[in-house]
Backbone as CSV, one residue per row, in Angstrom:
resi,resn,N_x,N_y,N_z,CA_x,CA_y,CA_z,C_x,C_y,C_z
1,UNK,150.219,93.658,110.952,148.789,93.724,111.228,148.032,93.314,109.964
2,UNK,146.933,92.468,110.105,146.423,92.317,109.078,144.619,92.622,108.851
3,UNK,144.871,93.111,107.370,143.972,94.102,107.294,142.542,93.666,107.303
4,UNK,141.444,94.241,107.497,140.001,93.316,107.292,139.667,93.778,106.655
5,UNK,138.907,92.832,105.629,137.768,93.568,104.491,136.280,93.336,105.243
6,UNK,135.897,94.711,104.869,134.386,94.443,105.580,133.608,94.412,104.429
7,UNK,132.542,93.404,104.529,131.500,93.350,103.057,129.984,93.801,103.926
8,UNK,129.563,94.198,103.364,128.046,95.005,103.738,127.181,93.985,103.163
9,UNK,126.408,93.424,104.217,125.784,92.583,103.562,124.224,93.129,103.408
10,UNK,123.804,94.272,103.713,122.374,94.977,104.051,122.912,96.096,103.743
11,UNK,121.851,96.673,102.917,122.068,98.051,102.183,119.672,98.990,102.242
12,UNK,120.483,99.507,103.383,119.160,100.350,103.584,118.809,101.316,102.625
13,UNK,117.536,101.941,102.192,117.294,102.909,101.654,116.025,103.816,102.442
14,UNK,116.302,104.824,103.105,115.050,105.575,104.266,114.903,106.312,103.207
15,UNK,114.893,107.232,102.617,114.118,108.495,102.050,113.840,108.023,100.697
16,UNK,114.430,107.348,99.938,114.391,107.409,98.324,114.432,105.912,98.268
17,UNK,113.688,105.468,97.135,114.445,103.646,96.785,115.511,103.830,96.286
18,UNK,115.782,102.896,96.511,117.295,102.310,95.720,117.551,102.696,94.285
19,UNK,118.239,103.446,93.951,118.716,103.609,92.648,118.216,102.071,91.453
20,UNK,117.656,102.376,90.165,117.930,101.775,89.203,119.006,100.456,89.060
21,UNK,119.862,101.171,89.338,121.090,100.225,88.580,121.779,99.177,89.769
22,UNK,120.859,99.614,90.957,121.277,98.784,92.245,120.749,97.640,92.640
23,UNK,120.655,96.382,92.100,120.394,95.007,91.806,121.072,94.265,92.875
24,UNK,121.609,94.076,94.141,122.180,93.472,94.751,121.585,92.813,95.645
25,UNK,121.943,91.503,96.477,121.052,90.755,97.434,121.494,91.697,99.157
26,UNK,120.569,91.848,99.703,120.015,92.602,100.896,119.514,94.299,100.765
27,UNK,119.011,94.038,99.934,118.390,95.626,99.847,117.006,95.535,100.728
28,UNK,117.151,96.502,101.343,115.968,97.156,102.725,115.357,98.515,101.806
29,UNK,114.297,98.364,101.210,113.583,99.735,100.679,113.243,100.490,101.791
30,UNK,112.675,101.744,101.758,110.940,102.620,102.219,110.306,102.706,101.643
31,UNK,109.384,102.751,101.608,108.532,103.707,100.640,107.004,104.237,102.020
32,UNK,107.274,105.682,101.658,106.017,106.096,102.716,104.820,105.943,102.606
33,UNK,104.602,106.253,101.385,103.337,106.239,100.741,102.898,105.991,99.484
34,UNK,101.487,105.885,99.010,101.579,105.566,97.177,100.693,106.998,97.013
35,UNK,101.496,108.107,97.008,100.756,109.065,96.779,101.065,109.569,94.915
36,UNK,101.746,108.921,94.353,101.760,108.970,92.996,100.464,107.876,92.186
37,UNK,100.306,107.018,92.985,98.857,106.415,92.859,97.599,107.266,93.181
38,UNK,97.426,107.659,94.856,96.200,107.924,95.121,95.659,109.688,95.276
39,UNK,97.182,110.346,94.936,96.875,111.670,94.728,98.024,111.975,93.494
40,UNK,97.546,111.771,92.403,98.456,111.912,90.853,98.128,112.878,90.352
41,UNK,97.213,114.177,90.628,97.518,115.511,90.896,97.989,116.508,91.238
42,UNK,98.881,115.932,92.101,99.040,116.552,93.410,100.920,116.684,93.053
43,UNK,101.341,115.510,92.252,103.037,115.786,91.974,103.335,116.003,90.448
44,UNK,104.009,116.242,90.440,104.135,116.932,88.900,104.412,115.388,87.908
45,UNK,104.343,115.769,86.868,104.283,114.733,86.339,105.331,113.513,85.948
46,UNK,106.530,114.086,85.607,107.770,113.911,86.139,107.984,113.088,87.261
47,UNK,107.765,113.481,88.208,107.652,112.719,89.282,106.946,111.793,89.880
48,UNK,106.027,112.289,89.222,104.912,110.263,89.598,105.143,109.278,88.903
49,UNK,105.936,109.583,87.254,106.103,108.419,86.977,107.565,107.967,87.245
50,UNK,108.411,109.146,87.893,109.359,107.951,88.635,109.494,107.251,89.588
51,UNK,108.661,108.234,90.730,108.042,106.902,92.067,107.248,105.936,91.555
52,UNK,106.498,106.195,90.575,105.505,104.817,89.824,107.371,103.881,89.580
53,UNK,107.712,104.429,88.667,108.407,103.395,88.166,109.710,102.990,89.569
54,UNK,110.135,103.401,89.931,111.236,103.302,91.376,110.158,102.669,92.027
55,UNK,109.547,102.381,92.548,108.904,101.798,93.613,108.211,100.219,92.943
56,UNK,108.056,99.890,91.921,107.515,98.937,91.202,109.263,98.177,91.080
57,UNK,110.478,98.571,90.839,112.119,98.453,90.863,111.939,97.893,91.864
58,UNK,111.992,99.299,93.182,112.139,98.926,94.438,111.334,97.645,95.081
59,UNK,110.325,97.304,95.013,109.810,95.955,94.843,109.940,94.891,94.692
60,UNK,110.484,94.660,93.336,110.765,94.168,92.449,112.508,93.436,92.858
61,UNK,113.329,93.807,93.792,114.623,94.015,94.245,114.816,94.004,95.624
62,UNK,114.332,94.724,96.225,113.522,94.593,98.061,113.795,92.947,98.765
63,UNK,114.435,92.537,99.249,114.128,91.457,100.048,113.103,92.236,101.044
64,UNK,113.017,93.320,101.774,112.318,93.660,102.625,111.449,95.123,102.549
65,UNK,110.583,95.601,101.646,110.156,96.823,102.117,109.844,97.347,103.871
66,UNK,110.212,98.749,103.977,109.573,99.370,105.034,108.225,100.299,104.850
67,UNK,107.715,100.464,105.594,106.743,101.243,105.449,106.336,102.167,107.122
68,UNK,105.700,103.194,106.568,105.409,103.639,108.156,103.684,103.455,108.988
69,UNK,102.812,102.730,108.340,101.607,102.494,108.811,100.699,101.171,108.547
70,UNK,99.846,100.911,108.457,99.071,99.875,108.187,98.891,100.199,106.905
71,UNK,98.144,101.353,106.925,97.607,101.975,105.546,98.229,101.759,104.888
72,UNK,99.622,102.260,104.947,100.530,102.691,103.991,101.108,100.975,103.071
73,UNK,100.875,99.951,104.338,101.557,98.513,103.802,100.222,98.085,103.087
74,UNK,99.116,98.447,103.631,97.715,97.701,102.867,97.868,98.604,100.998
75,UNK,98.278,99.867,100.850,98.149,100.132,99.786,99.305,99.628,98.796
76,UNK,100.553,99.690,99.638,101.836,98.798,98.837,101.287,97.654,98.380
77,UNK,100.784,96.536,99.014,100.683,95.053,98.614,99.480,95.226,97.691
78,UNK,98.184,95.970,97.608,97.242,95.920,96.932,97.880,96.466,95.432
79,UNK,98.260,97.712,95.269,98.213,98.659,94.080,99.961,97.437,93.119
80,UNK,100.979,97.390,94.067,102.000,96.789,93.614,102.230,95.145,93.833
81,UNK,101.013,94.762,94.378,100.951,93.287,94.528,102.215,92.650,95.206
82,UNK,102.393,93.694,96.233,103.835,92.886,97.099,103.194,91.629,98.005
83,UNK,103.709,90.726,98.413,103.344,89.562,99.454,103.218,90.615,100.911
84,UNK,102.628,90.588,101.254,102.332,91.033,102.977,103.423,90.704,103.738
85,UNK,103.914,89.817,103.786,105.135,89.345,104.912,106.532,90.019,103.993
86,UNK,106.326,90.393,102.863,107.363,90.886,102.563,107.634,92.809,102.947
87,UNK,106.653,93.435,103.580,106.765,94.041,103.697,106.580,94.755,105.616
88,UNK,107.038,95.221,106.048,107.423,95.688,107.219,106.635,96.994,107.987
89,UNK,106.520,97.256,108.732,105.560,98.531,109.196,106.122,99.016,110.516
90,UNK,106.966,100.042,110.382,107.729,100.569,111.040,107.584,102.476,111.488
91,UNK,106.874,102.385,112.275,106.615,103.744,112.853,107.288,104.675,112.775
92,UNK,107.019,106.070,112.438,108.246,107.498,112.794,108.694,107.076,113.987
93,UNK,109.783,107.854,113.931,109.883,108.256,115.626,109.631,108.990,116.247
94,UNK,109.798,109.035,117.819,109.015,109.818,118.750,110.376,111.595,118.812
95,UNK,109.118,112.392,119.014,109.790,113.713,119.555,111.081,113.421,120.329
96,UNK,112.063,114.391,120.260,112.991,114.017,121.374,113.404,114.353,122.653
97,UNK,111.833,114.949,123.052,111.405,115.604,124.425,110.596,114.891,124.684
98,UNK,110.385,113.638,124.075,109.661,112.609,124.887,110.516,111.695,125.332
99,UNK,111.489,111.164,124.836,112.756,110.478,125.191,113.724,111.288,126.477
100,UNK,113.161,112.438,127.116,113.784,113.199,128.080,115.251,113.142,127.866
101,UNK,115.656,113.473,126.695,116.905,113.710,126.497,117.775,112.169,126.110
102,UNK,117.269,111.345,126.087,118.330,110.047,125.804,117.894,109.472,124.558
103,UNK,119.006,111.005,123.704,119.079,110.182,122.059,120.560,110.230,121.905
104,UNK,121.085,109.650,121.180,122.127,109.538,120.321,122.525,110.525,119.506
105,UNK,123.143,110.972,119.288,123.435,111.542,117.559,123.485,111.433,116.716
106,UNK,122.972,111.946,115.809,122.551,110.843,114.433,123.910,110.726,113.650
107,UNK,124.832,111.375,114.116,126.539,110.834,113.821,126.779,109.574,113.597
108,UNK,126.537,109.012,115.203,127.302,107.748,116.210,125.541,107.043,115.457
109,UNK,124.932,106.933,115.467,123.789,106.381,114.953,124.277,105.664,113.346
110,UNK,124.346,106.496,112.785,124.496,106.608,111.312,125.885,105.612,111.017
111,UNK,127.011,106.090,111.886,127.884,105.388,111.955,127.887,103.822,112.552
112,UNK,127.129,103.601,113.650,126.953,102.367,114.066,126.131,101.413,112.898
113,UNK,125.136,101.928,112.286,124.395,100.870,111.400,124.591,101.325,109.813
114,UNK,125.478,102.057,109.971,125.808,102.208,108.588,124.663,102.920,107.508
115,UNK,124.165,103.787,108.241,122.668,104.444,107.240,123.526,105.532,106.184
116,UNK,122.912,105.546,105.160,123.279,106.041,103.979,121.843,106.816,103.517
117,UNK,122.296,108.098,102.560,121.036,109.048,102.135,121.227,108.964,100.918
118,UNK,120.208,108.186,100.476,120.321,108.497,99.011,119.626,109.925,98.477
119,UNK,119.905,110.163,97.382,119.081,112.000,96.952,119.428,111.172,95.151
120,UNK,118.421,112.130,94.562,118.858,112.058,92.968,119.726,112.780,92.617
């Protein structure tokens, strides 16, 4: 039998950007919001300047940002000067009592597209 190598050619990031040191071609960012921009009170300090700085990376590395609103893509491209078409606007999802019961598991989900959690 002979064996297959599988190469990943798309590497998502939903909760966190992409690590620093992760420079590779098909990176898919998120980013939800620029609340280290428009509320920099509000996170400790520590932490705004690493979403400042991770998200300016993430950018910077992104073939594709996501985002979850209009808002949220109008403040990415303005504050970080991303191109508009480079970035994506992709809704939460719905309750799962609105779907009357026909979800998946985020197992067989996770496993089918290969989603990964990044954390620090």
């Amino acid at each position: 039998m002979k064996a297959l190598k599988v190469v990943m050619q798309t590497s998502i990031c939903f909760a966190y950007p992409s690590p620093f040191l992760f420079k590779r071609k098909g990176i898919i960012n998120t980013i939800h919001d620029m609340g280290a921009w428009d509320s920099p009170d509000e996170a400790q300090t520590l932490n705004k300047y690493y979403f400042r700085l991770s998200y300016r990376h993430a950018c910077k590395v992104s073939e594709k940002i996501i985002t979850v609103s209009n808002f949220s893509k109008e403040r990415i491209c303005t504050i970080l000067n991303v191109p508009k078409e480079k970035v994506s606007v992709i809704y939460s999802a719905v309750y799962d009592e609105i779907l009357g019961g026909r979800v998946a598991p985020f197992e067989t989900v996770r496993e089918k597209y290969n989603i990964r959690i990044n954390t620090l």
